[in-house]
C-alpha positions in Angstrom: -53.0 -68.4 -41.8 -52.3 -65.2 -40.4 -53.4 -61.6 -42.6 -50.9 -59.3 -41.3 -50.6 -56.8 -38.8 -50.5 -53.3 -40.7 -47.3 -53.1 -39.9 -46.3 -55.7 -41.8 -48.3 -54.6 -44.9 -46.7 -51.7 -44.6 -43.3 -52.8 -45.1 -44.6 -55.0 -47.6 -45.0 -52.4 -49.7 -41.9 -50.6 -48.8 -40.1 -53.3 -50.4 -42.0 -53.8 -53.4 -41.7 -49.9 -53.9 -38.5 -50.3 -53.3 -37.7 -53.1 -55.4 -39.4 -51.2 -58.0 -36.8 -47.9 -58.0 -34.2 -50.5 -57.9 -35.6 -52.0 -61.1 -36.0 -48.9 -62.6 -32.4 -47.8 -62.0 -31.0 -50.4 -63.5 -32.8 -50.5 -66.9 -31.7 -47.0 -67.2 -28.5 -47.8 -68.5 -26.8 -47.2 -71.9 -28.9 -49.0 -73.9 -31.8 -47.4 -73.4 -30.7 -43.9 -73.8 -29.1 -44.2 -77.4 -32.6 -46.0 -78.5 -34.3 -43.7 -77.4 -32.0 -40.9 -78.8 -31.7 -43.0 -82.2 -35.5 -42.9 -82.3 -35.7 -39.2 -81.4 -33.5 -38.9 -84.4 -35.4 -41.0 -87.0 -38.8 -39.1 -85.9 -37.1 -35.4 -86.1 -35.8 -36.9 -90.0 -39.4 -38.5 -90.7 -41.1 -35.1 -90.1 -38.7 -33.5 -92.0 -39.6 -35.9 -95.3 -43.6 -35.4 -94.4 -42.6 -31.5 -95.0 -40.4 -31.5 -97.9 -43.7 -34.1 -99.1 -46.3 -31.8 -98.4 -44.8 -28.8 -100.0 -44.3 -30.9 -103.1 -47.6 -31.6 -103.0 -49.2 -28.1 -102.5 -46.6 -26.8 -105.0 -47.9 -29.8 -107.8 -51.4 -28.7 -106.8 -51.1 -25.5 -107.3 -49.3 -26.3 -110.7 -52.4 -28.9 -111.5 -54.9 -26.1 -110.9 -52.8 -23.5 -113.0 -52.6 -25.9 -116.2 -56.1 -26.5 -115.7 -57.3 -22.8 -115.3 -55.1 -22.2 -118.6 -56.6 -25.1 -120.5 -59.8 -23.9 -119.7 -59.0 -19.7 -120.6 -57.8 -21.5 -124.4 -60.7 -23.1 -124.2 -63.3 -20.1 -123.8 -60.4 -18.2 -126.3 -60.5 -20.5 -128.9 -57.8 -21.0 -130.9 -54.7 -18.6 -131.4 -53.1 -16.9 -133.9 -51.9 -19.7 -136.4 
């Protein structure tokens, strides 16, 4: 069998680059572009949860640290005023 002449190689690849774009152009349809909007969406609405989550947490920390530094100044106090 015969290799090729470069020439040949060449438009070898032509078409398979070509072939390619052609490929490529027609999976961009419709489809596609609404997954990839939809997941676009769900990520923009899953960050916003991991916020509204973390300030819940920082707020209940800082909530868990002020009970505690309370418990502990009615600790030192002793008891109040009965």
């Amino acid at each position: 069998m015969n290799a090729g002449s470069y020439n040949e190689w060449v438009l070898y690849i032509l078409i398979f680059l070509f072939g390619l774009v052609v490929g490529m152009a027609l999976m961009a349809n419709g489809k596609w572009k609404r997954r990839y909007r939809d997941e676009t969406r769900r990520t923009a609405e899953l960050q916003a949860e991991n916020k509204r989550l973390h300030d819940r947490a920082t707020e209940m920390d800082s909530l868990r640290h002020a009970a505690a530094r309370d418990e502990e100044r009615r600790r030192v106090d002793g008891p109040g005023p009965l």
